[in-house]
C-alpha atoms as a printed R data frame, in Angstrom:
    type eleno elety resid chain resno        x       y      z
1   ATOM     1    CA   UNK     A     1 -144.405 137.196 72.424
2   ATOM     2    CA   UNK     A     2 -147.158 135.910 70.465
3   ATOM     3    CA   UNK     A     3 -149.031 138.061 67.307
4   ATOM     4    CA   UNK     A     4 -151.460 138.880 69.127
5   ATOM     5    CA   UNK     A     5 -149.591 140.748 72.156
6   ATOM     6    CA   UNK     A     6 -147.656 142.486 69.633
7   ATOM     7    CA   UNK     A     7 -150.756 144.018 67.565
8   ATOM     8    CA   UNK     A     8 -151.850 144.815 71.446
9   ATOM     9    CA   UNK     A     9 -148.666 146.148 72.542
10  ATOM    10    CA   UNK     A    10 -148.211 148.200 69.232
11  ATOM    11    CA   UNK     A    11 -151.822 149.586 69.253
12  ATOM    12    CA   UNK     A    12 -151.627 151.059 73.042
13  ATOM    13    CA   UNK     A    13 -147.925 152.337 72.062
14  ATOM    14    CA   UNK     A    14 -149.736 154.550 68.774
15  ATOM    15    CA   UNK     A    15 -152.588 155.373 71.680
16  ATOM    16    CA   UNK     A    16 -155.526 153.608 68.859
17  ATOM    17    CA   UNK     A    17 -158.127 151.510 70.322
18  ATOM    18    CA   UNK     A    18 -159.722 148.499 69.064
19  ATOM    19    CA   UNK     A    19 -162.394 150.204 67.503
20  ATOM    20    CA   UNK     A    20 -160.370 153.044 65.716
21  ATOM    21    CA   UNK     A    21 -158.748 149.982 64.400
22  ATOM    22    CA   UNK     A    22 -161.421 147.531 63.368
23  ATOM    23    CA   UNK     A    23 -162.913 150.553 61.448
24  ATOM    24    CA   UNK     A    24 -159.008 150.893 59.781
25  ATOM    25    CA   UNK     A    25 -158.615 147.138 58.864
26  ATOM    26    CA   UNK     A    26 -162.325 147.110 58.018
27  ATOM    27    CA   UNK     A    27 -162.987 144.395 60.663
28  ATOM    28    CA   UNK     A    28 -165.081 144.377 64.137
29  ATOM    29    CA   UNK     A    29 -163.640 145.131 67.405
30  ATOM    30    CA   UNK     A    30 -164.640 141.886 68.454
31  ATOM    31    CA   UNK     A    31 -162.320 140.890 66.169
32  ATOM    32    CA   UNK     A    32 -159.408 142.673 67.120
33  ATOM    33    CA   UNK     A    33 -159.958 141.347 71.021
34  ATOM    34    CA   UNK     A    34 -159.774 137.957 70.012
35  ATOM    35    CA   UNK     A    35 -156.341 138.270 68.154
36  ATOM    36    CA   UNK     A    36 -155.118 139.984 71.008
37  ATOM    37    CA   UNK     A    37 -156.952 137.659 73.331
38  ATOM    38    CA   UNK     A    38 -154.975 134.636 71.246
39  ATOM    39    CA   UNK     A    39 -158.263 133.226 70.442
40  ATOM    40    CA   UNK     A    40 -157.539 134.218 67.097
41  ATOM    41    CA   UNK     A    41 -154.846 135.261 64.181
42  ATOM    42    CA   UNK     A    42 -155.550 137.877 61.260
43  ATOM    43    CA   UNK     A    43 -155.643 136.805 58.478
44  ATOM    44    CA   UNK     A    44 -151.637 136.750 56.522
45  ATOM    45    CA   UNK     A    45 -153.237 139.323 53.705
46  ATOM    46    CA   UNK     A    46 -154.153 142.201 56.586
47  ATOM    47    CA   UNK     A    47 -150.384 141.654 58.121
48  ATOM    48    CA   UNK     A    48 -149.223 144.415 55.301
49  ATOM    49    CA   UNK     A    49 -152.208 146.391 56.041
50  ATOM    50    CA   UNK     A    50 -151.753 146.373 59.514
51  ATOM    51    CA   UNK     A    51 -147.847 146.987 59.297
52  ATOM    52    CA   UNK     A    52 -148.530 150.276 57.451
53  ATOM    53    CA   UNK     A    53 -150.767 151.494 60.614
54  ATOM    54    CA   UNK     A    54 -148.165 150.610 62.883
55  ATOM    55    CA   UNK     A    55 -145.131 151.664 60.677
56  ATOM    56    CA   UNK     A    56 -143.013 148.524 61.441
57  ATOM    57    CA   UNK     A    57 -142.297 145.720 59.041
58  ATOM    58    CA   UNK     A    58 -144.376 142.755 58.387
59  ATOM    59    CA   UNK     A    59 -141.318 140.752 60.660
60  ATOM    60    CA   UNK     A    60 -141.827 142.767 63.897
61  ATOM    61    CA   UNK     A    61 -145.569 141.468 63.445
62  ATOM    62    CA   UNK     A    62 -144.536 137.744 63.418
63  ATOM    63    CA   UNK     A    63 -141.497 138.955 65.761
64  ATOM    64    CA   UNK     A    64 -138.995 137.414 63.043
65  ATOM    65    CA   UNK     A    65 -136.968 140.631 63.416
66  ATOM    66    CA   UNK     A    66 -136.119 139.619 67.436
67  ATOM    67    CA   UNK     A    67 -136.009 135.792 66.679
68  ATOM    68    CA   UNK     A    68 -132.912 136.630 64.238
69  ATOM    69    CA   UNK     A    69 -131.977 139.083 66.560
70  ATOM    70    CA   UNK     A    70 -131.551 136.624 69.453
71  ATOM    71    CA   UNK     A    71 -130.180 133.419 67.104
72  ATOM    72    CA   UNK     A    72 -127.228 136.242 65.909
73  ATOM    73    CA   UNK     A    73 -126.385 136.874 69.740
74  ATOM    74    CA   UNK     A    74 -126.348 133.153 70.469
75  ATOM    75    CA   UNK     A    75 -124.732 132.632 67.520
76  ATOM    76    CA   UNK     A    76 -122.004 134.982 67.886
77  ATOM    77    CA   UNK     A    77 -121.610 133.928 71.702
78  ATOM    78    CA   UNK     A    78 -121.215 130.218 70.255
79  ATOM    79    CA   UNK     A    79 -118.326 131.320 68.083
80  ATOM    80    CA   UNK     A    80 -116.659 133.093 70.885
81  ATOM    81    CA   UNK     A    81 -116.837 130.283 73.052
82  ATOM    82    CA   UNK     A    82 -115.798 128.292 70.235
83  ATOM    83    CA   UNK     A    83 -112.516 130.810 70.075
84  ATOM    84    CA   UNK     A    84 -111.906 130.375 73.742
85  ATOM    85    CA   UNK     A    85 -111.551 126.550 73.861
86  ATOM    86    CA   UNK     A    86 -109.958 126.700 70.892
87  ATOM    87    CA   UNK     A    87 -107.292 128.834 72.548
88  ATOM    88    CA   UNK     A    88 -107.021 126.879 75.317
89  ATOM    89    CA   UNK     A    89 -106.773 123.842 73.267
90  ATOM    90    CA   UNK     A    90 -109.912 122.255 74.868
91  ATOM    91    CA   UNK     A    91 -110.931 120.251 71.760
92  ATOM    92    CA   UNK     A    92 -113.433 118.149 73.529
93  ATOM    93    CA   UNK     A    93 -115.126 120.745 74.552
94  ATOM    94    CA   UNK     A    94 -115.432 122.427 71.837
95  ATOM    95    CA   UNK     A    95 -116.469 119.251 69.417
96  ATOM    96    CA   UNK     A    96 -119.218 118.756 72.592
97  ATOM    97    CA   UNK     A    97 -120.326 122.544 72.014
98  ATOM    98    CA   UNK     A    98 -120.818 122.187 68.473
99  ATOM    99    CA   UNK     A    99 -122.510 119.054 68.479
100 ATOM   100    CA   UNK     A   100 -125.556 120.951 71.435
101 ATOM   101    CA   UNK     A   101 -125.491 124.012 68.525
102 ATOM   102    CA   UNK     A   102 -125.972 121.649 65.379
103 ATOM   103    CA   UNK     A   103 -128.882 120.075 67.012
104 ATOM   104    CA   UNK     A   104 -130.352 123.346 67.425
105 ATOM   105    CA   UNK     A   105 -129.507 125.177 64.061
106 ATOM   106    CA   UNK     A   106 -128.720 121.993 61.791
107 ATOM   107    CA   UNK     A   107 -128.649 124.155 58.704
108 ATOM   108    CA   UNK     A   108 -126.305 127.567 59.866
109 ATOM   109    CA   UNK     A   109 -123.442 127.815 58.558
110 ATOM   110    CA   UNK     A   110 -121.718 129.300 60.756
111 ATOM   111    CA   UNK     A   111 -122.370 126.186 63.398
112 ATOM   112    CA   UNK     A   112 -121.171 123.895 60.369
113 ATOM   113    CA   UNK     A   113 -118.073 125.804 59.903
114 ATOM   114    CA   UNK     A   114 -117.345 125.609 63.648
115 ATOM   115    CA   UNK     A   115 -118.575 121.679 63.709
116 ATOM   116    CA   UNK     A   116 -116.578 121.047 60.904
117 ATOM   117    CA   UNK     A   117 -112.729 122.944 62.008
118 ATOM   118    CA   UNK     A   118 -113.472 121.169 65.839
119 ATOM   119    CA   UNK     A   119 -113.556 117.574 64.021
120 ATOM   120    CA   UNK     A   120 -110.694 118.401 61.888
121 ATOM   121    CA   UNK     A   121 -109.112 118.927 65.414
122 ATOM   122    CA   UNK     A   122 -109.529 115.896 67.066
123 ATOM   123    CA   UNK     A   123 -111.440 113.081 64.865
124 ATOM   124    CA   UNK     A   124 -109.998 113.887 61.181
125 ATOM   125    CA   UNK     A   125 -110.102 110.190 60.586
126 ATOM   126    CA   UNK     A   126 -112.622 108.689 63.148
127 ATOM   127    CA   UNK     A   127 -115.472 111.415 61.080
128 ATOM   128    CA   UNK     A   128 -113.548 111.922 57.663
129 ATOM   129    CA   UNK     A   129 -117.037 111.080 55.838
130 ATOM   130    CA   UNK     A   130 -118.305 113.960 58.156
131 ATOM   131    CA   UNK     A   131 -116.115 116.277 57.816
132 ATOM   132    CA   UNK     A   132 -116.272 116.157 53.847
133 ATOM   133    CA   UNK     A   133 -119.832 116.500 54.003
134 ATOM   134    CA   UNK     A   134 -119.686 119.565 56.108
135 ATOM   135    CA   UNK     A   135 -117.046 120.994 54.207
136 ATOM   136    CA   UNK     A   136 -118.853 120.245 50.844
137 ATOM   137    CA   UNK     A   137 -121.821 121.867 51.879
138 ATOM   138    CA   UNK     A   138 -119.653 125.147 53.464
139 ATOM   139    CA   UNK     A   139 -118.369 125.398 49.482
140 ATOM   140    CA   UNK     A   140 -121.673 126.912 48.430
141 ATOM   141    CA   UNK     A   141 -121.297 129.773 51.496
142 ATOM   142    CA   UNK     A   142 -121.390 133.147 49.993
143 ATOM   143    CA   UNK     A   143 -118.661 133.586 52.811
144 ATOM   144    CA   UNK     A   144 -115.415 133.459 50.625
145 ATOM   145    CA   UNK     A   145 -113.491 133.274 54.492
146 ATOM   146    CA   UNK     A   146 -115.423 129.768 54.827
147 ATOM   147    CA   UNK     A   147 -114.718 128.422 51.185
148 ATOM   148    CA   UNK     A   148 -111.570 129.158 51.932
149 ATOM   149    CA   UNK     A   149 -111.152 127.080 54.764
150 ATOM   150    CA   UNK     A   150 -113.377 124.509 53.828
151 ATOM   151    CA   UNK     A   151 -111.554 124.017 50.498
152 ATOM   152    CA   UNK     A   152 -108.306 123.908 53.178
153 ATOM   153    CA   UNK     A   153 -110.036 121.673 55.536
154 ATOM   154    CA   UNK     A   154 -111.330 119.181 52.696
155 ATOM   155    CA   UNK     A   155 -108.084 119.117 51.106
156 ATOM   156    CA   UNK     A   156 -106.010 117.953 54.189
157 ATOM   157    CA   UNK     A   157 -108.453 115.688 55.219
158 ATOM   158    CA   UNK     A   158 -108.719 113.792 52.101
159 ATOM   159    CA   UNK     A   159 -104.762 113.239 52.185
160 ATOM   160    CA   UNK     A   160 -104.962 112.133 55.919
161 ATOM   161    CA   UNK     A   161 -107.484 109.587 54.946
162 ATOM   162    CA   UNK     A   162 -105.394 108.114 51.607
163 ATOM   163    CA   UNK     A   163 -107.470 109.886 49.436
164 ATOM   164    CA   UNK     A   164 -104.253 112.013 47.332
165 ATOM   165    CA   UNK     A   165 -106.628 112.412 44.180
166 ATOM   166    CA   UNK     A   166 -109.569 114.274 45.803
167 ATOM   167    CA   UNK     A   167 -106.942 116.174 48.174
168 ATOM   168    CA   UNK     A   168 -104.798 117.033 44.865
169 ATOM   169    CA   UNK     A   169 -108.679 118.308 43.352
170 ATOM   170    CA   UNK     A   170 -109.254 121.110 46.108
171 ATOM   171    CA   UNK     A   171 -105.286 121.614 46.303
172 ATOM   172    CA   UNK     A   172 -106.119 123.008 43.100
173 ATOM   173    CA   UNK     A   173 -108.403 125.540 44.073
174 ATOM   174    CA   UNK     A   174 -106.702 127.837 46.116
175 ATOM   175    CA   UNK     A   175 -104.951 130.426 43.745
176 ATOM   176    CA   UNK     A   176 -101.246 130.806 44.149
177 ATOM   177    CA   UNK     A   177  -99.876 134.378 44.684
178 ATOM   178    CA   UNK     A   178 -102.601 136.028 43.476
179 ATOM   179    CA   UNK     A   179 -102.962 139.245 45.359
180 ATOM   180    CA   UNK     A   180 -104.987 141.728 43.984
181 ATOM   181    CA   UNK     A   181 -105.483 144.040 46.621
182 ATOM   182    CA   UNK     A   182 -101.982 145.353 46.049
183 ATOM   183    CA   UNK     A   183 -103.638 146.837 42.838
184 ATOM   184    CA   UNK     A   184 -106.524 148.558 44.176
185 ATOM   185    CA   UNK     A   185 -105.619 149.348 47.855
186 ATOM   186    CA   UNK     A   186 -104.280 152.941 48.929
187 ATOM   187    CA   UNK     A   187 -103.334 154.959 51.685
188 ATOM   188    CA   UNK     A   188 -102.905 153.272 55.242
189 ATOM   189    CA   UNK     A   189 -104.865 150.000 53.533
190 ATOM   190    CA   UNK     A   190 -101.804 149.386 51.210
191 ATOM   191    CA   UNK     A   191  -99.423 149.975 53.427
192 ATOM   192    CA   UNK     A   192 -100.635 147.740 56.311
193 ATOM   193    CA   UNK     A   193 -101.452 145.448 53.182
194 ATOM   194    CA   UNK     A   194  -97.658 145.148 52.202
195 ATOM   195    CA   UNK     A   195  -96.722 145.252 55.473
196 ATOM   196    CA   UNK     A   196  -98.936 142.361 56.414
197 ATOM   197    CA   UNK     A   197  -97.264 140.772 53.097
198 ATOM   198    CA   UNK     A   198  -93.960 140.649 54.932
199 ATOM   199    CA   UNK     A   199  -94.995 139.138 58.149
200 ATOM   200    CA   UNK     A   200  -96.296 136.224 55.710
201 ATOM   201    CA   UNK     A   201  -93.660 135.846 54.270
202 ATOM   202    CA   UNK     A   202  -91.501 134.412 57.325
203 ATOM   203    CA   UNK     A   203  -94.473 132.029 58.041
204 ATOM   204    CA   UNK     A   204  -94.776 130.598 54.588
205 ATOM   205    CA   UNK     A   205  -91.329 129.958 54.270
206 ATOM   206    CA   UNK     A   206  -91.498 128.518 57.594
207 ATOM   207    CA   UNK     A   207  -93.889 125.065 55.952
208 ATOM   208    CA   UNK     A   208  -91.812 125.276 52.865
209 ATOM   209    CA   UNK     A   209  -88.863 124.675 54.666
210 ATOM   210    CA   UNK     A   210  -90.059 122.246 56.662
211 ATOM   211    CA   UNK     A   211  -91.077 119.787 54.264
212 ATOM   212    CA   UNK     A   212  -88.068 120.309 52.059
213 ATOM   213    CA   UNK     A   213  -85.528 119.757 54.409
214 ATOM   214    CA   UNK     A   214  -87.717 117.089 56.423
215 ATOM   215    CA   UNK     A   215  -88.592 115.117 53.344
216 ATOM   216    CA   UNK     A   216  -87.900 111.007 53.219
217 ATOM   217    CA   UNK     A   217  -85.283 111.475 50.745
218 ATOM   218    CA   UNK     A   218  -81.460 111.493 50.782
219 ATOM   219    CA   UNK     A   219  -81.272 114.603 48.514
220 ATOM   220    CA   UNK     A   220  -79.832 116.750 51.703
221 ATOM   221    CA   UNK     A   221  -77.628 115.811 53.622
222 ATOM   222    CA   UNK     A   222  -77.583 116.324 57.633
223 ATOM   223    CA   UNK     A   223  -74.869 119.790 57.277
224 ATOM   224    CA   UNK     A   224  -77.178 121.197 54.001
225 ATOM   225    CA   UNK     A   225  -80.611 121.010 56.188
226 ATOM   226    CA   UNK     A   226  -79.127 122.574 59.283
227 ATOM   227    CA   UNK     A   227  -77.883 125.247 56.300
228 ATOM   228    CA   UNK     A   228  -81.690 125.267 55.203
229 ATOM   229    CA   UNK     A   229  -82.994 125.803 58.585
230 ATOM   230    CA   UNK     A   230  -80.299 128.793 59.170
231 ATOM   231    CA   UNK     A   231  -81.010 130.435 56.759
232 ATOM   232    CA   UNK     A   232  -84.704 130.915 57.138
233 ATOM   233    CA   UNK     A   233  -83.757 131.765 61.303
234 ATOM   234    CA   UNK     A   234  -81.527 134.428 59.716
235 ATOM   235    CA   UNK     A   235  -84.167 135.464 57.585
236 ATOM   236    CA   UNK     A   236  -86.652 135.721 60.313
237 ATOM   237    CA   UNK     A   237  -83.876 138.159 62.128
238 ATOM   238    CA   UNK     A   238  -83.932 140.088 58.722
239 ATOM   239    CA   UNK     A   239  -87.226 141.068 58.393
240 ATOM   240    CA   UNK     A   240  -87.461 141.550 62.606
241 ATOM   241    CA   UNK     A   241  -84.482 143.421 62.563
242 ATOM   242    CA   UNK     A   242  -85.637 144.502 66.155
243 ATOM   243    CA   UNK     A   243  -86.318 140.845 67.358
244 ATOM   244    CA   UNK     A   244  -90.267 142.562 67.775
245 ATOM   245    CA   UNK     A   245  -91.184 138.800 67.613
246 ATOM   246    CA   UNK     A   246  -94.857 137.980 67.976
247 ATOM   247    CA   UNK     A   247  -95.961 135.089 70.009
248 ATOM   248    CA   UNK     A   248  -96.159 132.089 66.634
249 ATOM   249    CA   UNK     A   249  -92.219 133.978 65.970
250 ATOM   250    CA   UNK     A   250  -91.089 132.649 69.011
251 ATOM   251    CA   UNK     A   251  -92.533 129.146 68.973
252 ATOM   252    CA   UNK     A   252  -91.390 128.763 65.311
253 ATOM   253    CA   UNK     A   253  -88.098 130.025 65.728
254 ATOM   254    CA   UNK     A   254  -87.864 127.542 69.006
255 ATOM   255    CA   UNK     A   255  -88.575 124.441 66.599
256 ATOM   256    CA   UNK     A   256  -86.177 125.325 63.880
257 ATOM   257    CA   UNK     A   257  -83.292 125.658 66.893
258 ATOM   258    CA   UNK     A   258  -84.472 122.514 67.668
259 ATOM   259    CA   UNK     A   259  -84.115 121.141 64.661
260 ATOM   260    CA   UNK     A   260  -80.597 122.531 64.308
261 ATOM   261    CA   UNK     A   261  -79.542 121.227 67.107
262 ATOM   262    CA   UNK     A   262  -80.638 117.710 65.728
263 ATOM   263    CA   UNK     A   263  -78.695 118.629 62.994
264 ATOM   264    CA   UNK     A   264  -75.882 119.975 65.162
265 ATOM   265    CA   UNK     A   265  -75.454 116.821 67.071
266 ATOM   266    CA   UNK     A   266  -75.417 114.614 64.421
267 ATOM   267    CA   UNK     A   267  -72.593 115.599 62.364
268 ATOM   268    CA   UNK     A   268  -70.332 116.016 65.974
269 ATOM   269    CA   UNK     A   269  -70.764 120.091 66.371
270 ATOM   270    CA   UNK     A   270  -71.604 119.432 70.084
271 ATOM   271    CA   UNK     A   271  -70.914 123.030 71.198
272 ATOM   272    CA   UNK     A   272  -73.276 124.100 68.469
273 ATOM   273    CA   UNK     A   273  -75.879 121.581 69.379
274 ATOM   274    CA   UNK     A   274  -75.826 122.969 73.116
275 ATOM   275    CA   UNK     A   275  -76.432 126.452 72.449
276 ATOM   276    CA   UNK     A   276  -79.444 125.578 69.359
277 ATOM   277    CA   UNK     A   277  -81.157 123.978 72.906
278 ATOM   278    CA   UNK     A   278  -80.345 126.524 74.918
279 ATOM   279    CA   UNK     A   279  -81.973 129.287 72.334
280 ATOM   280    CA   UNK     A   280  -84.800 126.760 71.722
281 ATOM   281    CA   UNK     A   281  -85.585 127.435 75.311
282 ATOM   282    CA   UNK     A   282  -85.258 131.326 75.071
283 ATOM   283    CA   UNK     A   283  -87.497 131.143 72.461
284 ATOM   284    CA   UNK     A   284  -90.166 128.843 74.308
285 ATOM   285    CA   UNK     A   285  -90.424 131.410 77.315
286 ATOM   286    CA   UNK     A   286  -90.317 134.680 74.866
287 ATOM   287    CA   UNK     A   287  -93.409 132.715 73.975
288 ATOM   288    CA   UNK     A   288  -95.259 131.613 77.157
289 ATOM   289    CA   UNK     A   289  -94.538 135.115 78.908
290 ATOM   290    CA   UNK     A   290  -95.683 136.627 75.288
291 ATOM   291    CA   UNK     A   291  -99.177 139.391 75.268
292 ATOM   292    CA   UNK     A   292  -98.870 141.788 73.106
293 ATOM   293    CA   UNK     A   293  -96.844 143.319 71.227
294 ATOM   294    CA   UNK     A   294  -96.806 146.597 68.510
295 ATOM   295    CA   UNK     A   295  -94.167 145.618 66.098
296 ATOM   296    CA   UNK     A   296  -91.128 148.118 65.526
297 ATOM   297    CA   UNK     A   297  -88.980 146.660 63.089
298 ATOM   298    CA   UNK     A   298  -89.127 149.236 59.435
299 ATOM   299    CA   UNK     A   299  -90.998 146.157 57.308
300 ATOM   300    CA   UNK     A   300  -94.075 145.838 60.250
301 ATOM   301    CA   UNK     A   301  -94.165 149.475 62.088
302 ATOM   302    CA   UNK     A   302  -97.830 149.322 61.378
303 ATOM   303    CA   UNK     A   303  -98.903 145.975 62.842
304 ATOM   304    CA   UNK     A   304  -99.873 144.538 65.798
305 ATOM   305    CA   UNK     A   305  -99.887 140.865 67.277
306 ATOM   306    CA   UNK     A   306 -102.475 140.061 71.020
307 ATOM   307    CA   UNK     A   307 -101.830 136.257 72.445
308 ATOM   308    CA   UNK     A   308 -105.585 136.139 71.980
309 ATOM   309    CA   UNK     A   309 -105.068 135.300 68.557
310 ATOM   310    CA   UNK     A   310 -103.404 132.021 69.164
311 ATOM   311    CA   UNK     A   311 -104.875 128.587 68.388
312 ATOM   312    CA   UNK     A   312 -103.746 125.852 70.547
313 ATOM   313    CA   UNK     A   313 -103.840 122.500 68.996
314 ATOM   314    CA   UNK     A   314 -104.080 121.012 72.808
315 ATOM   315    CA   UNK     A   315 -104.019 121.675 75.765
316 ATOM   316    CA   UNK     A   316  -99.884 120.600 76.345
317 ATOM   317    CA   UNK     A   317  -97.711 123.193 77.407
318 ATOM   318    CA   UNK     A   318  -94.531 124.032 74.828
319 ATOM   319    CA   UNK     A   319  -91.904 122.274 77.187
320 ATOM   320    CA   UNK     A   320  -93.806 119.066 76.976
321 ATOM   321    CA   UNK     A   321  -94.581 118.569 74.166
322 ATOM   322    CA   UNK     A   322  -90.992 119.411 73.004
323 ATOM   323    CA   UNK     A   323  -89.459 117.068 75.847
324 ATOM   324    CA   UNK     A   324  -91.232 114.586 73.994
325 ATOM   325    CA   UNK     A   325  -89.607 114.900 70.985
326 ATOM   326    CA   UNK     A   326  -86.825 115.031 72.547
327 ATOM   327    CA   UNK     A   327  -87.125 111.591 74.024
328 ATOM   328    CA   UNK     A   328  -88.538 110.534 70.729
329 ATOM   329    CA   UNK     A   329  -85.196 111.577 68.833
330 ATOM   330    CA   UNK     A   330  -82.629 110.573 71.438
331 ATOM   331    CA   UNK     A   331  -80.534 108.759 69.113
332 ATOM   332    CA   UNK     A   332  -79.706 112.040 67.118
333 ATOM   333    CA   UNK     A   333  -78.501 113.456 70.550
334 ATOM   334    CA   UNK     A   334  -75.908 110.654 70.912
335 ATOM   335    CA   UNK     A   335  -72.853 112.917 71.045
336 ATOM   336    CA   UNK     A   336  -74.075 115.258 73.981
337 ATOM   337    CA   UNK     A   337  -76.766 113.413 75.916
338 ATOM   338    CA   UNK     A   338  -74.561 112.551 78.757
339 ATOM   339    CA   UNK     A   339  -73.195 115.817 78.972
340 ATOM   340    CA   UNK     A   340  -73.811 117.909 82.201
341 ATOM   341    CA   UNK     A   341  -75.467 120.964 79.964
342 ATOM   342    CA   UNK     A   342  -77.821 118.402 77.844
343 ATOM   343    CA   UNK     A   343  -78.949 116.704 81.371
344 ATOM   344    CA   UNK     A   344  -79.415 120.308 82.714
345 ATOM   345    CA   UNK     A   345  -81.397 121.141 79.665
346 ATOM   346    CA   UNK     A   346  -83.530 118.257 79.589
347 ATOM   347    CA   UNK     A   347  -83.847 118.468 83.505
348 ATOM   348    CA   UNK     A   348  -85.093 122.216 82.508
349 ATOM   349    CA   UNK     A   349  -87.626 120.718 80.383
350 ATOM   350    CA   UNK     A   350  -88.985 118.442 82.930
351 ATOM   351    CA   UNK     A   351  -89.856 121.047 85.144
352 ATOM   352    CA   UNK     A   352  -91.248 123.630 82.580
353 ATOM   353    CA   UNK     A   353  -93.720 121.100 81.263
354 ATOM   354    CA   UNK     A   354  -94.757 120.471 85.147
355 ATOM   355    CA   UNK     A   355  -96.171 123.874 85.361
């Protein structure tokens, strides 16, 4: 809609006509037909003038209000989409959908953010100088949720690339335990807060874990990282006393029984070994048959977990992507592979990651 249909549109909604008007603006009428003919614009010093008659802002007049209207709708659409292929893994698609946005809003930060986490996905090294210019430029959001990230996003994709001193720099810059909230928080807030805290808790430990006992040094040995790995699955049983898992529960307590098994097998407990697979599976279809769940367990009454939240990294199925690693790893399974259970288990697989 052009200025001139909206002066038009506004002045037959207020019931003035173009003279009544002229004589308000101090113009003709012939005047006033020709900016509502198009033939003509008013002048940018009678828009305030003329917003005052019609009681809108100067922005309705130049129809800014409905242009950022309709860029926040497609804008917010693009992120759900966005959200959608993310969840169904469908990188591609979502690195093609960002690309069609950035043409059209180069400069929005919210299509940079999106641009930027969808070439993390699936070119980190292929567009590193990319990516660090998009995250460098998502550093001076006044959205501390995209700093965050971006300082996340820079840092991992600096060490990818061999860059340890820049990826050590924005390491650096993400605070360590610093929780303030549980200062100034009350009520529900700080109880859903702590609560929150908990959940965490399993899910950091989870990475810690993982590089300590996983790390390319003979400082544990094959029994003290299967002890490692227990104890955090115990812990995970501590804190989910009701085995209320949520959907990322399940899949993380299926890879630490996998990697007890590993473990397991190595050092001759075969029986062991057997039933770490056989729980890694349980866990794996807890987690494809998850939806939602409203935890019970006395450290999480208050919190909630929807499979809509999930991220995929691809679009591989669980059962695949562990058969692969399983194939991959063979050798540790020495002691059990030709055993009637392992072949059943692995035949298991097989079919799982079919469907």
């Amino acid at each position: 809609m052009s200025i001139g249909t909206t002066i038009k549109k506004l002045r037959r909604e207020r019931n003035i006509t173009q003279e009544q008007l002229a004589e308000m603006l101090g113009v003709t009428a012939c005047a006033i037909s020709q900016w509502e003919t198009d033939r003509t614009a008013p002048d940018i010093s009678q828009l305030p003038v003329l917003a005052n008659i019609f009681e809108v802002s100067a922005d309705i007049l130049l129809e800014i209000d409905i242009v950022k209207s309709k860029r926040a709708k497609e804008l917010s659409c693009f992120e759900a989409q966005c959200a959608i292929l993310h969840h169904q893994g469908k990188n591609e698609d979502r690195l093609s959908l960002c690309r069609e946005m950035i043409k059209k809003y180069p400069n929005d930060e919210t299509v940079l953010f999106q641009l930027m986490k969808a070439l993390k996905a699936s070119r980190e090294k292929e567009c590193y100088t990319e990516i660090v210019d998009l995250g460098e430029r998502l550093l001076l959001s006044n959205d501390f949720e995209k700093r965050r990230i971006a300082i996340r996003c820079l840092c991992f994709t600096h060490e990818v690339n061999g860059n340890h001193e820049e990826a050590l720099k924005y390491a650096e810059m993400i605070p360590v335990n610093e929780d303030l909230f549980i200062h100034i928080l009350k009520g529900q807030d700080l109880l859903e807060h702590c609560q929150q805290y908990f959940a965490n808790i399993c899910n950091q430990m989870f990475m810690y874990v993982n590089s300590i006992a996983y790390l390319d040094l003979p400082h544990y040995s094959r029994e003290e990282r299967h002890c490692i790995c227990q104890k955090l699955y115990d812990i995970y049983h501590i804190i989910y006393e009701k085995s209320d898992f949520s959907y990322m529960n399940e899949d993380r307590l299926g890879r630490l029984c996998f990697r007890m098994a590993q473990d397991s097998a190595v050092v001759g407990n075969t029986e062991q070994a057997l039933e770490e697979l056989e729980e890694m599976v349980d866990h794996f279809d807890k987690m494809t048959k998850f939806k939602h769940i409203e935890h019970t367990s006395l450290l999480l009454n208050t919190l909630s977990f929807n499979k809509t939240e999930v991220r995929k990294k691809d679009e591989e199925n669980i059962y695949a992507t562990f058969l692969h690693y399983l194939n991959k790893h063979i050798g540790d399974f020495e002691s059990i592979k030709d055993t009637p259970q392992f072949i059943a288990l692995k035949e298991l697989l097989v079919k799982k990651a079919q469907v």
